[in-house]
Kinemage of the C-alpha trace (Angstrom):
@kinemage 1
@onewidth
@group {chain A} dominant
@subgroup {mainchain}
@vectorlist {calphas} color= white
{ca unk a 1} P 108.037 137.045 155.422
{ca unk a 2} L 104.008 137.007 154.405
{ca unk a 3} L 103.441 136.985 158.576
{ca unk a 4} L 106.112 139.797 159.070
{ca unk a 5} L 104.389 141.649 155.938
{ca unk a 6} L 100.808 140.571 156.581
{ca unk a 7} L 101.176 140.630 153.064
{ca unk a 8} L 101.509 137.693 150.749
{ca unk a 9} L 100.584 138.934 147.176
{ca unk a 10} L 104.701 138.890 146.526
{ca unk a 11} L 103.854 134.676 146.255
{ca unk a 12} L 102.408 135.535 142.898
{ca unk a 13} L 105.503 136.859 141.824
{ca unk a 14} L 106.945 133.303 141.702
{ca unk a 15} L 104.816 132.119 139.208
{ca unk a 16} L 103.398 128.705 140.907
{ca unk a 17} L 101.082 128.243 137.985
{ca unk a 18} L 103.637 127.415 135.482
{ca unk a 19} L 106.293 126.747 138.443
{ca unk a 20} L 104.723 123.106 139.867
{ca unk a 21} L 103.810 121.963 136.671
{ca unk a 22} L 107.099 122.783 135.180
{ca unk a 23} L 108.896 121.255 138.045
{ca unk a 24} L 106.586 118.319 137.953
{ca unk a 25} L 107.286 117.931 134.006
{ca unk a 26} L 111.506 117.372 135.528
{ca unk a 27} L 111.001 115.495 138.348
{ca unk a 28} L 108.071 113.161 137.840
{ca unk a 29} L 110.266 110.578 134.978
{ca unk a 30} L 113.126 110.553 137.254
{ca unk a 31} L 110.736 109.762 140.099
{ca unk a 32} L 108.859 106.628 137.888
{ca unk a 33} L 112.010 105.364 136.715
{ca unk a 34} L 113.602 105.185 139.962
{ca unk a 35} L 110.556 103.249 141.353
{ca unk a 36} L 110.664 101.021 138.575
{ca unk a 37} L 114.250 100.560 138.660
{ca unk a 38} L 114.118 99.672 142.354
{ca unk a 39} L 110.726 98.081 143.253
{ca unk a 40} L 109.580 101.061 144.987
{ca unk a 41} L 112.674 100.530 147.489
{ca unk a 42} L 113.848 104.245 146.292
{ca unk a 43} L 111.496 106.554 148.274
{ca unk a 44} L 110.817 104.091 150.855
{ca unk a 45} L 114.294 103.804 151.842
{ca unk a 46} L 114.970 107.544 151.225
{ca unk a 47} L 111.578 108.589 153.303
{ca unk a 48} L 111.440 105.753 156.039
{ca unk a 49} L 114.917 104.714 156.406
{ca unk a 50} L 116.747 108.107 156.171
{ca unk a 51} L 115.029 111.274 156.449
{ca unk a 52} L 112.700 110.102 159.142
{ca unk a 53} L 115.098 108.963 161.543
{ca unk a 54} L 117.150 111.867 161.248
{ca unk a 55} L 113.881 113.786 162.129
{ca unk a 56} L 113.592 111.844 165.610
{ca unk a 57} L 117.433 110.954 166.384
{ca unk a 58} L 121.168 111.329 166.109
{ca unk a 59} L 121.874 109.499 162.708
{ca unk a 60} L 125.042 107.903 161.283
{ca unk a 61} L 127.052 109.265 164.269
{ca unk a 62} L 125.665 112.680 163.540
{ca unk a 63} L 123.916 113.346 166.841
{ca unk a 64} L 124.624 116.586 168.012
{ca unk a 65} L 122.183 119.210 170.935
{ca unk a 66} L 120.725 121.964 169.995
{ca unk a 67} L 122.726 125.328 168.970
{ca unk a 68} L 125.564 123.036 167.786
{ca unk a 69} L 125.530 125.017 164.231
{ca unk a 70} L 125.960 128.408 166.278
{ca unk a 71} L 128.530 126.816 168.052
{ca unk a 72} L 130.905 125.899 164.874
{ca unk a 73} L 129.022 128.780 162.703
{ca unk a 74} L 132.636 130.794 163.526
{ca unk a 75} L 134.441 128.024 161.091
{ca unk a 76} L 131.618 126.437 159.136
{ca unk a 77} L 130.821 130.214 157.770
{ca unk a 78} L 134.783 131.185 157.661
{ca unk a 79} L 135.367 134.269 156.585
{ca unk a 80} L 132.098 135.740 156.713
{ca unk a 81} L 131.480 134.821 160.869
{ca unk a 82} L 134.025 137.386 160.809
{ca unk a 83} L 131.602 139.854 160.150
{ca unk a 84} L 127.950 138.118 160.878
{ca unk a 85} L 127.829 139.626 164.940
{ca unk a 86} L 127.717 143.174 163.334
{ca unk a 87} L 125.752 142.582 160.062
{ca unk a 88} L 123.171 140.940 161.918
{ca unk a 89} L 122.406 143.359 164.610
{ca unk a 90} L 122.615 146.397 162.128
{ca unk a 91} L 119.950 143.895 159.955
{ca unk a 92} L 117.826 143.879 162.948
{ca unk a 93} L 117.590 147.379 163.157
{ca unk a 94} L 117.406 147.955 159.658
{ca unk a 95} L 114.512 145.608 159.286
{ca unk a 96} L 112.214 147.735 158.036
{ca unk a 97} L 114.041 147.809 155.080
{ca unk a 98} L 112.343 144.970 152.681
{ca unk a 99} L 115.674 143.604 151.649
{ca unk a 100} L 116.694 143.168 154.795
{ca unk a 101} L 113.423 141.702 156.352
{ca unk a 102} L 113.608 139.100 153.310
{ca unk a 103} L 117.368 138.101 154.064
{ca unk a 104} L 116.068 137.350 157.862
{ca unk a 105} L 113.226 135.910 156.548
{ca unk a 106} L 115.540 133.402 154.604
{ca unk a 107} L 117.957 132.967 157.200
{ca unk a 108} L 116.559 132.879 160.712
{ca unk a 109} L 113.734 130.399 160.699
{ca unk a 110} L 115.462 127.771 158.927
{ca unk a 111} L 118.382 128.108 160.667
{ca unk a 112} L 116.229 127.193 164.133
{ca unk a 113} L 114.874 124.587 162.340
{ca unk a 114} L 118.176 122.833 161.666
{ca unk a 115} L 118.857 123.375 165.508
{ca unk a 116} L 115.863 121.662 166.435
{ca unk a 117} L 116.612 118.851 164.168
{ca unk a 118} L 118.823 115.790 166.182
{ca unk a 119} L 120.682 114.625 163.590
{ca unk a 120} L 123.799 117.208 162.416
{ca unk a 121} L 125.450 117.366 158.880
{ca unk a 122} L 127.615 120.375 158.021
{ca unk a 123} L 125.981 120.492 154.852
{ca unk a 124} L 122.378 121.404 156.627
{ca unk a 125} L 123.673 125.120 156.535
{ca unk a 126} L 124.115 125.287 153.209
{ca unk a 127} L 120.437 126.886 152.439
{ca unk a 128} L 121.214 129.367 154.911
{ca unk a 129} L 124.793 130.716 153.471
{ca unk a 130} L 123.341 132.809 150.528
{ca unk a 131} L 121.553 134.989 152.991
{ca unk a 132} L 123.657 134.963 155.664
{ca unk a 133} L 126.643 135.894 152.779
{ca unk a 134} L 124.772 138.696 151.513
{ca unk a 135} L 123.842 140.348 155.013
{ca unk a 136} L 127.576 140.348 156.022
{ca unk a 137} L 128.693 142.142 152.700
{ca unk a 138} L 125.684 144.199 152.586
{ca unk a 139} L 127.514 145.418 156.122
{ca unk a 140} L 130.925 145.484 155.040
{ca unk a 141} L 130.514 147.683 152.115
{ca unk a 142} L 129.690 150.560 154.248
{ca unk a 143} L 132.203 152.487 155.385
{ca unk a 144} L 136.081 151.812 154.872
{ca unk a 145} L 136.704 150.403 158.103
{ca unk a 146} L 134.065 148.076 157.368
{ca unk a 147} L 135.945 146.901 154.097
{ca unk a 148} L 139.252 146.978 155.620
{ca unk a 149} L 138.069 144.274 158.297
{ca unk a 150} L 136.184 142.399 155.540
{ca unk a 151} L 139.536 142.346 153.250
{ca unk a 152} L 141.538 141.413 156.219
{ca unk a 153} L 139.408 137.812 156.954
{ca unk a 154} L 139.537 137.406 153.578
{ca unk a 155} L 143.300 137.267 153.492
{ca unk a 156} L 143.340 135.222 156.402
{ca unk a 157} L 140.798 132.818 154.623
{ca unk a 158} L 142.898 132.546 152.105
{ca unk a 159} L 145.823 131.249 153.750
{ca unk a 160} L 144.258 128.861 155.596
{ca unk a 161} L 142.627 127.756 152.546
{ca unk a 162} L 145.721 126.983 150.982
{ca unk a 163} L 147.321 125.180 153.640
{ca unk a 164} L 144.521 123.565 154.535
{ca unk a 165} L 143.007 122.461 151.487
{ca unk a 166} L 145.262 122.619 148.790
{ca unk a 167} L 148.354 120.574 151.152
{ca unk a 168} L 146.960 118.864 153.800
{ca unk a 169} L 143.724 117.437 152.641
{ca unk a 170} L 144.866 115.451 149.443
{ca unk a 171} L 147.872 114.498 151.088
{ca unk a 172} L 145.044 112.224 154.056
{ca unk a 173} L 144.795 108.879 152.034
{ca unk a 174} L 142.560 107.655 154.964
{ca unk a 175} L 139.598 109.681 153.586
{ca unk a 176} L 140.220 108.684 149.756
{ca unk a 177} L 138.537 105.091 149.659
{ca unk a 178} L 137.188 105.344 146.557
{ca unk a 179} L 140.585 105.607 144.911
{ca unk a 180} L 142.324 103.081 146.757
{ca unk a 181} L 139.232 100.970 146.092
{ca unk a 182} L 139.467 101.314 142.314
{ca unk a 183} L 143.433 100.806 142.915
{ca unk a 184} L 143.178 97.594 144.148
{ca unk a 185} L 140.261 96.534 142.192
{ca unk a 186} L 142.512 97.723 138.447
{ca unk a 187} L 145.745 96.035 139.954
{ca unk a 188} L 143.380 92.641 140.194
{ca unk a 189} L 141.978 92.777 136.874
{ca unk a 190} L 138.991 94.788 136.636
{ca unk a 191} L 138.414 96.522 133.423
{ca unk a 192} L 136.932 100.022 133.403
{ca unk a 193} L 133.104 100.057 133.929
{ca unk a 194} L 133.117 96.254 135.030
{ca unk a 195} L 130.518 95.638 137.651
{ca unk a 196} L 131.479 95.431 141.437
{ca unk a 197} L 129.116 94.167 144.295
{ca unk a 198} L 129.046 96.822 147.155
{ca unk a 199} L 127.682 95.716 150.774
{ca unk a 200} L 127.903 98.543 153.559
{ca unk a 201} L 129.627 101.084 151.872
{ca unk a 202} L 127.440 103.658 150.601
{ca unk a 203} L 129.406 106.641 150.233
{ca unk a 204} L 128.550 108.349 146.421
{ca unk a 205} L 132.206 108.404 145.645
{ca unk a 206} L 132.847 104.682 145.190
{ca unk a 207} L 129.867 104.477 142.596
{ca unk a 208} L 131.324 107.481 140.769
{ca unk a 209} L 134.727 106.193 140.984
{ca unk a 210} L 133.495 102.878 139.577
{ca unk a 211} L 130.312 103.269 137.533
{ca unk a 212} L 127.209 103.414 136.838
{ca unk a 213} L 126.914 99.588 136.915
{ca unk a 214} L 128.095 99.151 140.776
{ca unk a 215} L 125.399 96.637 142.076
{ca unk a 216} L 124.789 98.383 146.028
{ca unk a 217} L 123.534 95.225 147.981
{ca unk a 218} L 123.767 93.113 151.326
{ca unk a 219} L 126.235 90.472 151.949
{ca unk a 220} L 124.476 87.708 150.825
{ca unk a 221} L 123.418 89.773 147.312
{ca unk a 222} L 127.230 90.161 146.907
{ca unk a 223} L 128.106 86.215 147.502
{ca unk a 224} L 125.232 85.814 144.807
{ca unk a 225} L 126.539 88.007 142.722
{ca unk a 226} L 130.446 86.262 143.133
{ca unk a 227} L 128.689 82.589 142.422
{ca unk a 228} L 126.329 83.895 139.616
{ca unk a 229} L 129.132 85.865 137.519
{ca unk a 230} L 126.965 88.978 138.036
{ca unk a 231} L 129.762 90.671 139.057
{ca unk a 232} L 133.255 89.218 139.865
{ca unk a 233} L 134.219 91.452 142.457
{ca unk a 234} L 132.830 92.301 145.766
{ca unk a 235} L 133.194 95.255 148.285
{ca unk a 236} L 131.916 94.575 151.785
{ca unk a 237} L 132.134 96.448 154.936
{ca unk a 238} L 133.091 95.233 158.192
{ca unk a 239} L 130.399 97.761 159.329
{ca unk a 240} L 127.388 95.702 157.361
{ca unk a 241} L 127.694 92.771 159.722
{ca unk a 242} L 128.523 90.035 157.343
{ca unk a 243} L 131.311 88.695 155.819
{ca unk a 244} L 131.676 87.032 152.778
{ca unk a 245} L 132.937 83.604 152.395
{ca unk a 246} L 136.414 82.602 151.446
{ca unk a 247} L 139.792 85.371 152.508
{ca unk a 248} L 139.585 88.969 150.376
{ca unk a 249} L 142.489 89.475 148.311
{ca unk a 250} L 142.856 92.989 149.552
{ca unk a 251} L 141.892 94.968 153.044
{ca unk a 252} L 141.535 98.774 153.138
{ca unk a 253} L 140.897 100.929 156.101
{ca unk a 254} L 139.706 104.181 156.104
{ca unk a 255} L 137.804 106.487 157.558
{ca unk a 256} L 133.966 107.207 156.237
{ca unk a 257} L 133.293 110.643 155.371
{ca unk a 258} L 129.212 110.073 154.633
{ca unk a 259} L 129.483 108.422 158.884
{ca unk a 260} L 132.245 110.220 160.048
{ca unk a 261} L 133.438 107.142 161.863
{ca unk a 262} L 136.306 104.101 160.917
{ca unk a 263} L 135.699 101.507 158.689
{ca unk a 264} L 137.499 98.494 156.885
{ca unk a 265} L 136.618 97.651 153.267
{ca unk a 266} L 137.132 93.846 152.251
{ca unk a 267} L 137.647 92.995 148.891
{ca unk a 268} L 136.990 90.024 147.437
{ca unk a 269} L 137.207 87.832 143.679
{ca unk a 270} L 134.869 85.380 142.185
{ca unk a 271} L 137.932 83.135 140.615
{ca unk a 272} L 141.759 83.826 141.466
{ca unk a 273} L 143.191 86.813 139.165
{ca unk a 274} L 146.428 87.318 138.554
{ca unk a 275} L 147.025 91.681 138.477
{ca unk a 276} L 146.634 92.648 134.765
{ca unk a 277} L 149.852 91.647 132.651
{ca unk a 278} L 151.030 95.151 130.972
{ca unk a 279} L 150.538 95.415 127.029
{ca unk a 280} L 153.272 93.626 124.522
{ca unk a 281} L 154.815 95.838 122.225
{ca unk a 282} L 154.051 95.016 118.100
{ca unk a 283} L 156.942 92.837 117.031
{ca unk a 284} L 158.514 95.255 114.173
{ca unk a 285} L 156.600 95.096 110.558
């Protein structure tokens, strides 16, 4: 937008003075405690192991050419590629307007950077939605054809929606590992916020389901962790490329949303647990 404008006194407006101190002030004890926490493992395995990769190649089975995001735009942006075609040509021409040079602004260049990028996630768009959003009802509010093809996607969002989210996608116990995770790990004996070794798995959802005291480590950190009585359980992937000794009590296979690819969760006990015994009712007073 400053190149477009020539202009870039509207920078002020965003107050970087108090802005990068401010946001400094948030992050930075986050950012030391983390470090500290880890060893400095954090940012080097965030930086050189994850967002650098991506940067160069196709990671976690994410590898897509470019224009791939154009190419599924008409259901990652469902309803509103309905209606983006039109609303971006009329922004085009209406560009001289400073709303809608800003909304291209926004929009456009990140949006090629994102194609340029090897590695694909549908949740790269993301940035781009508020502008894109905003263009499409900035077109649809003119005119009552306009909002009669703009109600009409809706609708048909809507029932999609329904059938798609609120039946079908609970109903897939494939993609719910976490749960069935926690299931297995309650009907062995685990009490609530008991540590659990994880090796290969690194999907958020497991360390949510089970706590903040999940220990996320190799193979061999999770035998430790069995012989040690750090933790009594274990969770290891077939996709880590170890095993753990001895036969898991319990084998769960899935599908990995965070790799978008199969995998089969092993689950393994320090000691032999019998599943929880329920509760004995108070003999009568």
């Amino acid at each position: 937008l400053a190149v477009a404008d020539r202009e870039r006194a509207w920078l002020r407006l965003l107050r970087p003075a108090w802005g990068v101190p401010l946001l400094g002030l948030v992050v930075l004890p986050w950012a030391v405690a983390v470090t500290l926490a880890t060893g400095g493992r954090f940012f080097a395995d965030a930086i050189g192991g994850d967002l650098l990769p991506k940067l160069v190649s196709g990671q976690e089975s994410h590898g897509a050419p470019p224009l791939a995001y154009l190419a599924t735009a008409p259901l990652t942006l469902w309803p509103a590629a309905l209606l983006l075609p039109a609303a971006l040509v009329a922004a085009w021409r209406r560009r001289a307007r400073p709303a809608m040079r800003f909304l291209l602004a926004w929009a456009v260049p990140y949006w090629i950077v994102i194609e340029i990028v090897p590695t694909k996630l549908p949740t790269y768009v993301l940035p781009a939605v508020p502008p894109l959003a905003l263009l499409a009802a900035a077109w649809a509010v003119e005119g009552r054809r306009r909002q009669a093809i703009a109600a009409g996607g809706i609708a048909v969002s809507a029932a999609i929606s329904l059938v798609g989210l609120g039946l079908v996608v609970p109903r897939i116990g494939s993609i719910r590992l976490a749960d069935r995770v926690a299931a297995a790990l309650a009907a062995r004996g685990r009490e609530p916020g008991e540590p659990v070794a994880i090796a290969g798995f690194t999907e958020p959802s497991l360390v949510f389901r089970l706590g903040s005291r999940t220990l996320r480590t190799d193979p061999a950190g999770a035998a430790a962790a069995l012989a040690t009585g750090t933790a009594r359980f274990a969770v290891v992937a077939d996709t880590d490329g170890g095993a753990l000794p001895g036969t898991p009590f319990a084998t769960i296979d899935g599908v990995s949303l965070a790799k978008g690819s199969r995998v089969r969760l092993r689950l393994h006990a320090a000691v032999r647990l019998s599943p929880r015994a329920p509760p004995r009712p108070e003999a009568p007073r």
